[in-house]
Each structure stands twice: as structure tokens, then as C-alpha cells.
MISETI-756635 format. One record per residue (C-alpha): residue in three letters; chain; y negated, x, z negated. Coordinates in steps of 0.1 Angstrom, whole numbers. Example, Ala and Ser with C-alpha at 12.3 -4.5 7.8 and 13.67 -1.06 7.14 Angstrom:
REM residues 2
<pt rest="Ala" kette="A" yy="45" xx="123" zz="-78"/>
<pt rest="Ser" kette="A" yy="11" xx="137" zz="-71"/>
This chain:
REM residues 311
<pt rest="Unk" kette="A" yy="276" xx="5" zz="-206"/>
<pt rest="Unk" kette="A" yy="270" xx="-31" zz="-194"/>
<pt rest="Unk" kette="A" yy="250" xx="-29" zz="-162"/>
<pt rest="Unk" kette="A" yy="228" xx="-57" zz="-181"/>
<pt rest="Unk" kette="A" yy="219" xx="-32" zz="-207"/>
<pt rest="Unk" kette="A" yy="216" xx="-4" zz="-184"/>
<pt rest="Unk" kette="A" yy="192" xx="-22" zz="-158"/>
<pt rest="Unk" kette="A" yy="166" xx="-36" zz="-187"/>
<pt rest="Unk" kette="A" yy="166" xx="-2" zz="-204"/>
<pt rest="Unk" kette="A" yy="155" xx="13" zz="-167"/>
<pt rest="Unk" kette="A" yy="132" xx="-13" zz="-160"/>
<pt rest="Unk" kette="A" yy="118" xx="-8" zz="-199"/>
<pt rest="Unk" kette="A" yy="111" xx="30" zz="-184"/>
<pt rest="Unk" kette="A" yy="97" xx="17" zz="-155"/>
<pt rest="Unk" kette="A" yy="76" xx="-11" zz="-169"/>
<pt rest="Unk" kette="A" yy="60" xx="10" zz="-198"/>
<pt rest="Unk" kette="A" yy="51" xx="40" zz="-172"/>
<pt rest="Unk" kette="A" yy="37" xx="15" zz="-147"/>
<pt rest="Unk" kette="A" yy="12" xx="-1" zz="-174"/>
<pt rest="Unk" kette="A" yy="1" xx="33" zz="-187"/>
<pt rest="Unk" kette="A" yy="-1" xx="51" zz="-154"/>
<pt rest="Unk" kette="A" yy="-22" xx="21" zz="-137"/>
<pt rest="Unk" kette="A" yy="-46" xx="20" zz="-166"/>
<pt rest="Unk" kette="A" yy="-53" xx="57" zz="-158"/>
<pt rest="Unk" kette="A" yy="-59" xx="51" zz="-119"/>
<pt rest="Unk" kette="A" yy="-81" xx="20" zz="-129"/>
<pt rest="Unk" kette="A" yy="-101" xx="40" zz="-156"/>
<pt rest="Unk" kette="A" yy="-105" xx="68" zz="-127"/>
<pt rest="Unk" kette="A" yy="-116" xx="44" zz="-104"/>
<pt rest="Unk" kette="A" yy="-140" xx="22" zz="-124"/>
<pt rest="Unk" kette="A" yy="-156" xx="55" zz="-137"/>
<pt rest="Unk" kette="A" yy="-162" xx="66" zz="-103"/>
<pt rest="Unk" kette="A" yy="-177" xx="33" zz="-87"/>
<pt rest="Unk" kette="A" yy="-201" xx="34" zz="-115"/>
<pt rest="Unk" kette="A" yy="-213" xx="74" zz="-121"/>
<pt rest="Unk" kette="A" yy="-212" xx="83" zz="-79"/>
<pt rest="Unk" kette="A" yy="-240" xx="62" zz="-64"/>
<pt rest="Unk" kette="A" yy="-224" xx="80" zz="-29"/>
<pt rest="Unk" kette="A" yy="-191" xx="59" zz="-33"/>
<pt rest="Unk" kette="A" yy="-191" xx="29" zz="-13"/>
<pt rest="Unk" kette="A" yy="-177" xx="2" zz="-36"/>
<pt rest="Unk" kette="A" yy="-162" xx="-20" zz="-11"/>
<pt rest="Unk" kette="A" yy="-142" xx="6" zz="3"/>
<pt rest="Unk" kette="A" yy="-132" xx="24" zz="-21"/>
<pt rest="Unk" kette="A" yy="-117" xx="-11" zz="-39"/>
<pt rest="Unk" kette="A" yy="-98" xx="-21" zz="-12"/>
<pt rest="Unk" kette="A" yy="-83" xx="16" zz="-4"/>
<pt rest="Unk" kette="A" yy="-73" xx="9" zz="-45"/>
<pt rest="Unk" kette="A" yy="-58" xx="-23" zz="-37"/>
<pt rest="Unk" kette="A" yy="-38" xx="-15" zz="-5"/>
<pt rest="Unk" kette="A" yy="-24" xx="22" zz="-25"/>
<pt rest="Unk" kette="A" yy="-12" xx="-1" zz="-54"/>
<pt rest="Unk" kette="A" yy="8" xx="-20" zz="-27"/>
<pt rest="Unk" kette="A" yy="-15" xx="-54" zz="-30"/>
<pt rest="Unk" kette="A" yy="-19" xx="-62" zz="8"/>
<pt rest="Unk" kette="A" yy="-56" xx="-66" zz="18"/>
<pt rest="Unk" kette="A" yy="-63" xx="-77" zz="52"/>
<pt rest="Unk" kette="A" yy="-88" xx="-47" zz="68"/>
<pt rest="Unk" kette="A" yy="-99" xx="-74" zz="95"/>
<pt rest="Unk" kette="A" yy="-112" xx="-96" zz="65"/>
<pt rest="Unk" kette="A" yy="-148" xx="-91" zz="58"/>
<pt rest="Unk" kette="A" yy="-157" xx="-129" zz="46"/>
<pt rest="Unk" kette="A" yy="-136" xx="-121" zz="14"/>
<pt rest="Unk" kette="A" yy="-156" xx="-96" zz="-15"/>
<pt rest="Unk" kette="A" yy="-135" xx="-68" zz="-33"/>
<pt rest="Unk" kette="A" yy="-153" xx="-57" zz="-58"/>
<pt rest="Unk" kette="A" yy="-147" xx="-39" zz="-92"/>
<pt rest="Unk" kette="A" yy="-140" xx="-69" zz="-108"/>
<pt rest="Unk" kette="A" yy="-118" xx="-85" zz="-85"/>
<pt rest="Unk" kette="A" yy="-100" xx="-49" zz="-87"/>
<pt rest="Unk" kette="A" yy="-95" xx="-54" zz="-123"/>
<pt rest="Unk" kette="A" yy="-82" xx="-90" zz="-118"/>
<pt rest="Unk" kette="A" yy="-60" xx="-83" zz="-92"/>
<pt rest="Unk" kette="A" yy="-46" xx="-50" zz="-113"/>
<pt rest="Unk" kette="A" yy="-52" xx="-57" zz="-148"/>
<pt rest="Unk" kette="A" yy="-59" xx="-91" zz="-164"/>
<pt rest="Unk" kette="A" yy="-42" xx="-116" zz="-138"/>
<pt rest="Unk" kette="A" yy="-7" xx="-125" zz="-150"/>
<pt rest="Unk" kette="A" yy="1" xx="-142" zz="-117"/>
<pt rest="Unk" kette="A" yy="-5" xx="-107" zz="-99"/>
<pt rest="Unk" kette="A" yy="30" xx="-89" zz="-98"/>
<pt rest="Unk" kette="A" yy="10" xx="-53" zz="-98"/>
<pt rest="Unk" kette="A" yy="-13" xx="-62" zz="-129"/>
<pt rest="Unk" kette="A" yy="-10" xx="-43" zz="-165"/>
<pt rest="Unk" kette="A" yy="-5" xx="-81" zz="-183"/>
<pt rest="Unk" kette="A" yy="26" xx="-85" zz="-161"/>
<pt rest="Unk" kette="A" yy="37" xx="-51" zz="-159"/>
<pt rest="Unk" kette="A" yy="40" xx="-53" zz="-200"/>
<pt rest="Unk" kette="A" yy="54" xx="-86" zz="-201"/>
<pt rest="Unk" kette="A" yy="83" xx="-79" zz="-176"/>
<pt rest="Unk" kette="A" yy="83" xx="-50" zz="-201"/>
<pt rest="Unk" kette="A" yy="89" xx="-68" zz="-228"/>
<pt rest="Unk" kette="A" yy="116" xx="-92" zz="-213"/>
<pt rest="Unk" kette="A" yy="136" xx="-64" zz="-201"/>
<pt rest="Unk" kette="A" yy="134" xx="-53" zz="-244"/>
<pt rest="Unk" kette="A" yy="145" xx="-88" zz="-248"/>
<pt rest="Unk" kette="A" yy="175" xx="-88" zz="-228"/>
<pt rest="Unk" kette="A" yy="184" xx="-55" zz="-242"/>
<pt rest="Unk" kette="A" yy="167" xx="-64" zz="-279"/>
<pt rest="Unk" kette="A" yy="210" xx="-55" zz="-294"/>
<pt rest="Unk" kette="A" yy="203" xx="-13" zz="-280"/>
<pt rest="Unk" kette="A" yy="171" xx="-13" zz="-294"/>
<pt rest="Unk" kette="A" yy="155" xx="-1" zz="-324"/>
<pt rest="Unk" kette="A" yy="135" xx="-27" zz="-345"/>
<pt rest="Unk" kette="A" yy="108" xx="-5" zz="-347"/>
<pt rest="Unk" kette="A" yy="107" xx="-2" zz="-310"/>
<pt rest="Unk" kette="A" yy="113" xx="-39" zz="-301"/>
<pt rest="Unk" kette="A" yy="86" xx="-47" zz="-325"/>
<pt rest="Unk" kette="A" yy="59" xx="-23" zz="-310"/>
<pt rest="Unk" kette="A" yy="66" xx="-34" zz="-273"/>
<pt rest="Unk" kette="A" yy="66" xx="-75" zz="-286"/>
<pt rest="Unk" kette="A" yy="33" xx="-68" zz="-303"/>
<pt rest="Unk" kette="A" yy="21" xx="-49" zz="-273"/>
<pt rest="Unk" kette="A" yy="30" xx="-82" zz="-252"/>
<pt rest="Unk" kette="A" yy="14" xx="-106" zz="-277"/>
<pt rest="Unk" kette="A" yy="-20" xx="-91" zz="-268"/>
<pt rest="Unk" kette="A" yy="-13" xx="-109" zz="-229"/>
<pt rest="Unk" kette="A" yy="-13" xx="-142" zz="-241"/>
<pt rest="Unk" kette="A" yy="-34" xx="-145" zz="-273"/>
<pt rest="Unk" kette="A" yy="-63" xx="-134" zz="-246"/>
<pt rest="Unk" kette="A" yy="-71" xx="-105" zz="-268"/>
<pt rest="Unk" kette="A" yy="-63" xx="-79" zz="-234"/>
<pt rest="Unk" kette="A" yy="-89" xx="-98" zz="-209"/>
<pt rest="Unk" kette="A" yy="-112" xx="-102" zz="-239"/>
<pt rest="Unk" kette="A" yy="-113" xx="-60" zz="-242"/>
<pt rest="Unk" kette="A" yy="-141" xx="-41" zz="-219"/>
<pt rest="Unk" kette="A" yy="-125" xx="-26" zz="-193"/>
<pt rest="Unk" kette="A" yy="-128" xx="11" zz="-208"/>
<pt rest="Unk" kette="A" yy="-110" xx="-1" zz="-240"/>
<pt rest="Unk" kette="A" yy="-82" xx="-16" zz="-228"/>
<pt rest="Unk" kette="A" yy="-74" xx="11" zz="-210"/>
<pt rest="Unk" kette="A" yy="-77" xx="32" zz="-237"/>
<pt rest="Unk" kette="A" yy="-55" xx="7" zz="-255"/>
<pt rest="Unk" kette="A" yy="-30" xx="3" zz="-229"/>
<pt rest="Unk" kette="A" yy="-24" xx="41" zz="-230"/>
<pt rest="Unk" kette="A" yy="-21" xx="44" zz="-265"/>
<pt rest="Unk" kette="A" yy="8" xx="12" zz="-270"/>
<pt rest="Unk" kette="A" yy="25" xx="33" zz="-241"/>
<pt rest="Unk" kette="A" yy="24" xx="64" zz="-259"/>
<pt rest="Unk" kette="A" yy="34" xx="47" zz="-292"/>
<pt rest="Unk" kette="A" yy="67" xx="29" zz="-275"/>
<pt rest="Unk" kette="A" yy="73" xx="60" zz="-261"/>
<pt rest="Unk" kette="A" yy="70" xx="80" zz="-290"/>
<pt rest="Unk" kette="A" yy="94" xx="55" zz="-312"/>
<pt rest="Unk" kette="A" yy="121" xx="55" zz="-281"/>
<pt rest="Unk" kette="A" yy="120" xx="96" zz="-285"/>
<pt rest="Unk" kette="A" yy="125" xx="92" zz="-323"/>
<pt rest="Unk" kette="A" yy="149" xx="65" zz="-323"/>
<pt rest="Unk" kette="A" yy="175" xx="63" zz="-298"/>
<pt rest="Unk" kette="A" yy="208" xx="82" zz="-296"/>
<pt rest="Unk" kette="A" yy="209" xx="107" zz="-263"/>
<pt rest="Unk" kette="A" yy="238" xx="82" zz="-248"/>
<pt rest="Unk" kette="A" yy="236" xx="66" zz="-211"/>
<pt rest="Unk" kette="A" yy="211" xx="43" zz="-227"/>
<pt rest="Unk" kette="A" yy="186" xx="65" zz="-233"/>
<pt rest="Unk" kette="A" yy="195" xx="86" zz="-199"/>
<pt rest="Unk" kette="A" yy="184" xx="51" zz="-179"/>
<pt rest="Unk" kette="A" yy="154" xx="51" zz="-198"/>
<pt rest="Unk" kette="A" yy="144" xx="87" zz="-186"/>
<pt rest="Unk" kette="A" yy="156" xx="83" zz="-154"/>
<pt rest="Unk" kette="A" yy="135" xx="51" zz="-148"/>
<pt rest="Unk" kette="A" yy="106" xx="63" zz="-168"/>
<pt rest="Unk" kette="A" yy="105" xx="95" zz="-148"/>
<pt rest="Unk" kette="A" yy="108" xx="82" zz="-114"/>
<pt rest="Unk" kette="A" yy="78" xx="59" zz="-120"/>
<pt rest="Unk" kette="A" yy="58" xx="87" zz="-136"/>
<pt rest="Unk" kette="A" yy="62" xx="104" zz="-101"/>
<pt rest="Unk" kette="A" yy="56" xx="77" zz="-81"/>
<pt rest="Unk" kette="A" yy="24" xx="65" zz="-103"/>
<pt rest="Unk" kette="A" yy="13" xx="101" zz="-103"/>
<pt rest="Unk" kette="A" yy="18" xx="103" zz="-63"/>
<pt rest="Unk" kette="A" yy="-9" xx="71" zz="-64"/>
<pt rest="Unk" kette="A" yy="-32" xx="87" zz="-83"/>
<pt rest="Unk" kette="A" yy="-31" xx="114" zz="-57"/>
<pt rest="Unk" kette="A" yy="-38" xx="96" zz="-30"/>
<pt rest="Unk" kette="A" yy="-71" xx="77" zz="-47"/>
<pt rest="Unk" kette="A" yy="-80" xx="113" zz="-55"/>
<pt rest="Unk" kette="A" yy="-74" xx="122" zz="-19"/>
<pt rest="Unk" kette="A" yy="-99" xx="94" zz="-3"/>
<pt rest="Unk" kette="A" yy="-123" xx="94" zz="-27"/>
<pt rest="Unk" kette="A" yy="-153" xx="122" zz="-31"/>
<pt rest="Unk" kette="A" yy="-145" xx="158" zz="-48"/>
<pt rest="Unk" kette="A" yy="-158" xx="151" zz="-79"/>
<pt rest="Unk" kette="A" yy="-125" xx="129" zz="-79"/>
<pt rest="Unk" kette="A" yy="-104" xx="157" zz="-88"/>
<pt rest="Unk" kette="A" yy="-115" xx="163" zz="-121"/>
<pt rest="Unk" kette="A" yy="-116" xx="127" zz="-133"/>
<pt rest="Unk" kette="A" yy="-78" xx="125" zz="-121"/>
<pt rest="Unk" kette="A" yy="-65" xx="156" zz="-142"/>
<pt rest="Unk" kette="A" yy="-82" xx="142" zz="-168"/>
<pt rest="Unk" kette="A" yy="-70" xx="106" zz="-163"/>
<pt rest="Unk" kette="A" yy="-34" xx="123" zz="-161"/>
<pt rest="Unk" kette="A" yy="-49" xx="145" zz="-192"/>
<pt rest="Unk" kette="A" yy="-40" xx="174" zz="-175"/>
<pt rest="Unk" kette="A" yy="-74" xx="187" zz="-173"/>
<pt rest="Unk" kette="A" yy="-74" xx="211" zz="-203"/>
<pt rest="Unk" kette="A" yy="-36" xx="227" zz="-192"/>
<pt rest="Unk" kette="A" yy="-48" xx="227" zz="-156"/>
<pt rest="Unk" kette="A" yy="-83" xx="251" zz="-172"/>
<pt rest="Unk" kette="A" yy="-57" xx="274" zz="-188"/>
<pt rest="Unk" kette="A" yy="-31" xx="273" zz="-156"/>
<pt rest="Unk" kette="A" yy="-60" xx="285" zz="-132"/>
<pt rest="Unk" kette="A" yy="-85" xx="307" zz="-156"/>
<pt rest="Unk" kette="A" yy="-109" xx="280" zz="-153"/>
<pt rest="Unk" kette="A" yy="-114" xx="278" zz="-123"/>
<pt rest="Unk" kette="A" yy="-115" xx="241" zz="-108"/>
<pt rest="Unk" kette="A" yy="-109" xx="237" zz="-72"/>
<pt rest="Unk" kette="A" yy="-91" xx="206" zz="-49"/>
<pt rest="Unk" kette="A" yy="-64" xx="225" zz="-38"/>
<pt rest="Unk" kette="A" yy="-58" xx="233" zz="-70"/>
<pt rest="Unk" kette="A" yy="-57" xx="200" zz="-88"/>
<pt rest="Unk" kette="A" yy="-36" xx="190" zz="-59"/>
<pt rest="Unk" kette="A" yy="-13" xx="216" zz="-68"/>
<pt rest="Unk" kette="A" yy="-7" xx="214" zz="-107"/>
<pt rest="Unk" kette="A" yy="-4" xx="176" zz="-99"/>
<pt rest="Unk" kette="A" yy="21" xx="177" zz="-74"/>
<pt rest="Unk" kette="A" yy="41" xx="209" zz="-78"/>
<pt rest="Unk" kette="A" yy="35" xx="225" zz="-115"/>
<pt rest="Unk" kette="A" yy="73" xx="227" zz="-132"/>
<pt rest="Unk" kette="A" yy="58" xx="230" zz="-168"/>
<pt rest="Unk" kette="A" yy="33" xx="201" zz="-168"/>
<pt rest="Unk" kette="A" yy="49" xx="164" zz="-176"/>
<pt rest="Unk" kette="A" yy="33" xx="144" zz="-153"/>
<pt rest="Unk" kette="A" yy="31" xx="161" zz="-124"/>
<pt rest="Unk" kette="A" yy="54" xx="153" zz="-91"/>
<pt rest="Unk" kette="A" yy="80" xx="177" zz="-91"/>
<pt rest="Unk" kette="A" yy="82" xx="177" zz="-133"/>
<pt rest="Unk" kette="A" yy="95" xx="137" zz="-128"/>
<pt rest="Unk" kette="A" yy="119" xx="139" zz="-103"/>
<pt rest="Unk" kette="A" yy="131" xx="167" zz="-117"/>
<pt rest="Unk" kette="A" yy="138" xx="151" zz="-152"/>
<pt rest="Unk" kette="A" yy="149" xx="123" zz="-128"/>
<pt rest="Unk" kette="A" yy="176" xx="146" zz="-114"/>
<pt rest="Unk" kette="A" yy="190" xx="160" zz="-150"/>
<pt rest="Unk" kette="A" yy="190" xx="121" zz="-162"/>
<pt rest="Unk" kette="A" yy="214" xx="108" zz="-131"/>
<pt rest="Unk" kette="A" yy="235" xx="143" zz="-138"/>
<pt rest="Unk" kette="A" yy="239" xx="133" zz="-171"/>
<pt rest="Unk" kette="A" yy="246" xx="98" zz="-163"/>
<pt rest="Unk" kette="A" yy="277" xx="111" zz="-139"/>
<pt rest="Unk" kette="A" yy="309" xx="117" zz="-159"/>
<pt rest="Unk" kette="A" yy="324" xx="142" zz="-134"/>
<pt rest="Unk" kette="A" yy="304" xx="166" zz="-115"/>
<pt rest="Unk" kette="A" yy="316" xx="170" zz="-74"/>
<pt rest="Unk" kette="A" yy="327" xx="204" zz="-61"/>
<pt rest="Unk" kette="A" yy="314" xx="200" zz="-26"/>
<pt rest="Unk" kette="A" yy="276" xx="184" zz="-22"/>
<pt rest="Unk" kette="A" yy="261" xx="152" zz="-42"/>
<pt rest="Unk" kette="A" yy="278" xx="121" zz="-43"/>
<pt rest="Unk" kette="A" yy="247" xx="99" zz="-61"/>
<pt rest="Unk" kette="A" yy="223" xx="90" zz="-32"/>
<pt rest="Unk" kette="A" yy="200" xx="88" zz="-53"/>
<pt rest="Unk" kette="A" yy="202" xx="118" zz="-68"/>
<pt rest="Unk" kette="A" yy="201" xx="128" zz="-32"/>
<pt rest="Unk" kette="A" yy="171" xx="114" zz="-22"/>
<pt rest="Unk" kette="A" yy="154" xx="126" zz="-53"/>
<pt rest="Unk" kette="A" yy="165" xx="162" zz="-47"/>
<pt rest="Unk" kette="A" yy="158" xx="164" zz="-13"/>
<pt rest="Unk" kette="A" yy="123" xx="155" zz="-19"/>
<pt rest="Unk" kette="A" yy="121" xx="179" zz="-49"/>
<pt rest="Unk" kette="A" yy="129" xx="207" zz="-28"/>
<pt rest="Unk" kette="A" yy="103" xx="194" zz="-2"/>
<pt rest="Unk" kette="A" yy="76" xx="195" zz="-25"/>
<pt rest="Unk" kette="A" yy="83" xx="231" zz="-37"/>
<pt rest="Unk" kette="A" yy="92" xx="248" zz="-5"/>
<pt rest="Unk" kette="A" yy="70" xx="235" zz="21"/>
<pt rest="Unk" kette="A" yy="38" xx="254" zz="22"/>
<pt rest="Unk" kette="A" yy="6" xx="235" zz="4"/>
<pt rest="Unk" kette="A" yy="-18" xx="233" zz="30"/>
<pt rest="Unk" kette="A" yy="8" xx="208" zz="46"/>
<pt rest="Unk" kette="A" yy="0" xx="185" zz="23"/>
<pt rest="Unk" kette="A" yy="-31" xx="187" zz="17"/>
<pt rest="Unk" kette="A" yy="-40" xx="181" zz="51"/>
<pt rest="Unk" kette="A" yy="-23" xx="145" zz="48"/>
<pt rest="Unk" kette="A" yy="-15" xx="140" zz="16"/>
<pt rest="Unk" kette="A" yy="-21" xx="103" zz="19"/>
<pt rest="Unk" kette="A" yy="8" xx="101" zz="37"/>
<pt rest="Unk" kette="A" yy="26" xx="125" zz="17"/>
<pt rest="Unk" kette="A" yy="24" xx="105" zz="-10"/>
<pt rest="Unk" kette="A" yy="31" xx="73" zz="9"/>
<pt rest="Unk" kette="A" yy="63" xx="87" zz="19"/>
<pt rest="Unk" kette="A" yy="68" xx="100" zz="-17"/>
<pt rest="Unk" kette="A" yy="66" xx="66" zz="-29"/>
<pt rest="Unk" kette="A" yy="89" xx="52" zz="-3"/>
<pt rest="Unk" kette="A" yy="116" xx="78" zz="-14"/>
<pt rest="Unk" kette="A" yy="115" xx="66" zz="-46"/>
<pt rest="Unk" kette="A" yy="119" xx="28" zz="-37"/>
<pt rest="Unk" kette="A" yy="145" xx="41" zz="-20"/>
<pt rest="Unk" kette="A" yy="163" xx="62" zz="-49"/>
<pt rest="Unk" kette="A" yy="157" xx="25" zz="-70"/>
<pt rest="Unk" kette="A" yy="178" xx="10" zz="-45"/>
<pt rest="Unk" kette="A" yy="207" xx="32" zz="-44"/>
<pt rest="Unk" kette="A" yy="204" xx="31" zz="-82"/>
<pt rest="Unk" kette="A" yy="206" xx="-5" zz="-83"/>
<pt rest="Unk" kette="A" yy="239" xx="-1" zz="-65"/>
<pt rest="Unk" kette="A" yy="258" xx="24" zz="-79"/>
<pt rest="Unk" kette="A" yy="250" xx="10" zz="-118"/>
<pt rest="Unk" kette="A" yy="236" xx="-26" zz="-117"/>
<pt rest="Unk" kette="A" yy="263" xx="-40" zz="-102"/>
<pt rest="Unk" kette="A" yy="258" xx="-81" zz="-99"/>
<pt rest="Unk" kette="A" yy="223" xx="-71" zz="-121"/>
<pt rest="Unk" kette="A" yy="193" xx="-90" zz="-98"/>
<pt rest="Unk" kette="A" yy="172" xx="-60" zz="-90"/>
<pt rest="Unk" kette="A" yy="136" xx="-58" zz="-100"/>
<pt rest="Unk" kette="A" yy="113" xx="-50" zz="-67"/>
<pt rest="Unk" kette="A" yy="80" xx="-32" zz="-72"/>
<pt rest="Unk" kette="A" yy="58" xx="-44" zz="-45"/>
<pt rest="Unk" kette="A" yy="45" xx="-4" zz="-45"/>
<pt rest="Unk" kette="A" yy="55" xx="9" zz="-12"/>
<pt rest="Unk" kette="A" yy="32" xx="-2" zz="21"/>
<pt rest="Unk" kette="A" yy="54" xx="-13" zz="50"/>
């Protein structure tokens, strides 16, 4: 496959998940600013900012961060590389450069999805709305890629790009979980909409640890850590045409495994005690994994950075 095609299918994976997953940590966010009178807003905005990867200078008190400068930054402001208008229109030139691999029904739904950014119809939505909406066009694009495309190395990049995100973005929403109050927890299984499977998983019984468990280390549920590197993993096995007799040869396949095995083997309470940096590190893995990727199958392709990882 030309690495052309491969890299904008990837980034389509990447792009999509991205728009979806920050709508969820926004709509967790926004809903707790506004029901939790204990939740300083300040605070908890610029904590937002600084997990998304948007640097806020700490020292910098003159400047407000405020709810709505949170959804500017993250949502409405094309100019901001971490927003959900230009996470879906990078989406939607990455469809364009690939438009010959996809499916008309698919190009269509992720060009009508982009028309919203510029028409104005997005910023004119109320914040709980388009959030709403943004996870339903995710869910629909997805839905028509599952339907439509052939199980080749096309579809494999996809996966693999739309999985690795889905880790990362679920590692974010985390560590918002993590440095916000308790009640936290339960608005971020059901921002992940987890929160009915995680009742059934644990008898009912709704605890920290144990949200921080089903979100991080449950093999069953989709969008929990170790579910999207490993679907991650089985994409770049399926991507290899030989398999190796001694080790791994894909680094990034590596990297991915490595911290796969982390996750499941080291004892909980490890985490939970800094998960923060946990997830920090999780993240910085996979910008890591993106790199090697880049390498190995976008060869002379300009990589795409996600500004996601704190230095």
C-alpha cells in the first residue's frame, strides 16, 4: 500500500477518535464545573488545558481560564491544533487524500460531518449538543468504516491508529478523573459509556479504585487502556507479513506491548497512587509508538504531530 494511503487512513483513525474522545472529556468537565459548587473553576480549567497538551503558563494569573475559554481553546477555535473543529477537519483531509480507498458512503458522512465547521452550525450548538453530536457523527463514520471496508492493510491502519488514540484519549480522561473530586468517577464511566458494564462488572458497587480499574485494565470493555493497545498490537501483527522467531522486530509494536504488560502485571495501587503520571507516561509511550510507526510505514509521508504529550 502506498505509504500516502496508509498514513491518511491512520490519521482518519486518529482524527475521528480524537474528536469523539475530547467531546467526552469536555462534556465531563463542563458537567462538573457546573453541578459541584466545591470545584474550583479556575483550576480545574487550566489542569484541562495543560492534560490536553495546550501549554498554560502556571505563573500567569492576569490571564482568565474559564469554561468558556476551555471550550474555545478545545472545541470551536479552528486556529487551536487540539480543538474538535480542527481535529475533524484534519479528519476530513486525511479522507480527501485517501477519498480513491474509501467508500462513498463513508467519505460522504465524514465531508458532511466537516461542513458543520465552517457553515458555523458547530459553534452555533450549546455546548451539551454538540457534544452529543460530535459523538454521534463519530459513531456513524465508524459504524460505515466497519460495514464497508475490506479487512486489508487499509483497514489494519485504521484500527491501529484508531486504537492507539482511544488509549491515549482514555488515559486523559483518567487523569481529569484523577484531579478532580470523587464524584468524578462516575461521570467519566459514563462519558466513556462504561457506566452500565462497569454496574454489571462489579455487582453494583461503585468505588475509585474501581473505575480506575475497568478503565485502565478491563480486557473485555472497548475503551479501556489495555483493550486499545491490545487491538493496537493484533493490527501492527497483521500489518507484518512475516512473523520473527526470536523477539519483536516492530518498535512499535514493542513499545505498545511493553506497556500492555505493564498495565496488567504491576499491582493497582501503583497507579493509583500517581496515576497522573501514569497516564502522562502512557501518553508519551504512545507518541512514541506514532513515531516509530511513521518510520517503518510512512516512508517520505510528513508526519502529523499531536501536541498531546507535556514535555
Amino acid at each position: 500500500m502506498l505509504s500516502r494511503i496508509a498514513e491518511s487512513l491512520f490519521w482518519i483513525g486518529r482524527y475521528v477518535e480524537r474528536a469523539e474522545d475530547t467531546a467526552r472529556i469536555l462534556d465531563v468537565q463542563t458537567q462538573l464545573i457546573l453541578e459541584d459548587p466545591g470545584v474550583d473553576e479556575g483550576t480545574t480549567c487550566r489542569s484541562l488545558l495543560s492534560i490536553m497538551g495546550v501549554e498554560v503558563d502556571p505563573e500567569d494569573t492576569a490571564t482568565t481560564i474559564d469554561t468558556a475559554e476551555v471550550l474555545r481553546v478545545l472545541a470551536y477555535d479552528t486556529s487551536s491544533s487540539a480543538s474538535i473543529a480542527a481535529t475533524l477537519a484534519a479528519a476530513r483531509e486525511s479522507a480527501r487524500r485517501a477519498r480513491e480507498t474509501l467508500s462513498t458512503s463513508m467519505w460522504e458522512a465524514m465531508n458532511t460531518t466537516y461542513r458543520a465547521i465552517p457553515s458555523g452550525h458547530f459553534r452555533s450548538m450549546r455546548p451539551p449538543v454538540a457534544f452529543r453530536w460530535v459523538r454521534d457523527r463519530a459513531a456513524q463514520i465508524n459504524g460505515i468504516g466497519e460495514a464497508t471496508m475490506t479487512r486489508d492493510e487499509g483497514y489494519q491502519f485504521l484500527v491501529l491508529g484508531r486504537s492507539i488514540e482511544r488509549a491515549d484519549m482514555t488515559s486523559r480522561l483518567v487523569a481529569t478523573a484523577a484531579l478532580t473530586s470523587g464524584s468524578a468517577w462516575g461521570t467519566s464511566l459514563r462519558a466513556c459509556g462504561a457506566y452500565e458494564a462497569f454496574l454489571r462488572t462489579y455487582k453494583g458497587l461503585e468505588t475509585e479504585r474501581g473505575a480506575a480499574e475497568f478503565l485502565l485494565l478491563d480486557r473485555l470493555f472497548p475503551r479501556s487502556v489495555v483493550f486499545g493497545l491490545t487491538q493496537a498490537e493484533r493490527a501492527l501483527e497483521s500489518l507484518e507479513s512475516a512473523g520473527t522467531r526470536v523477539g519483536v522486530q516492530n518498535e512499535a509494536q514493542r513499545l505498545l506491548g511493553r506497556t500492555r504488560a505493564e498495565l496488567e502485571y504491576r499491582s493497582l495501587s501503583d497507579f493509583v497512587t500517581e496515576l497522573p503520571s501514569e497516564m502522562e507516561r502512557l501518553q508519551r509511550t504512545c507518541a512514541l509508538a506514532t513515531d516509530a510507526i511513521t518510520r517503518r510505514y510512512f516512508a517520505g509521508a510528513e508526519a502529523t504531530e499531536w501536541h498531546g504529550v507535556r514535555a
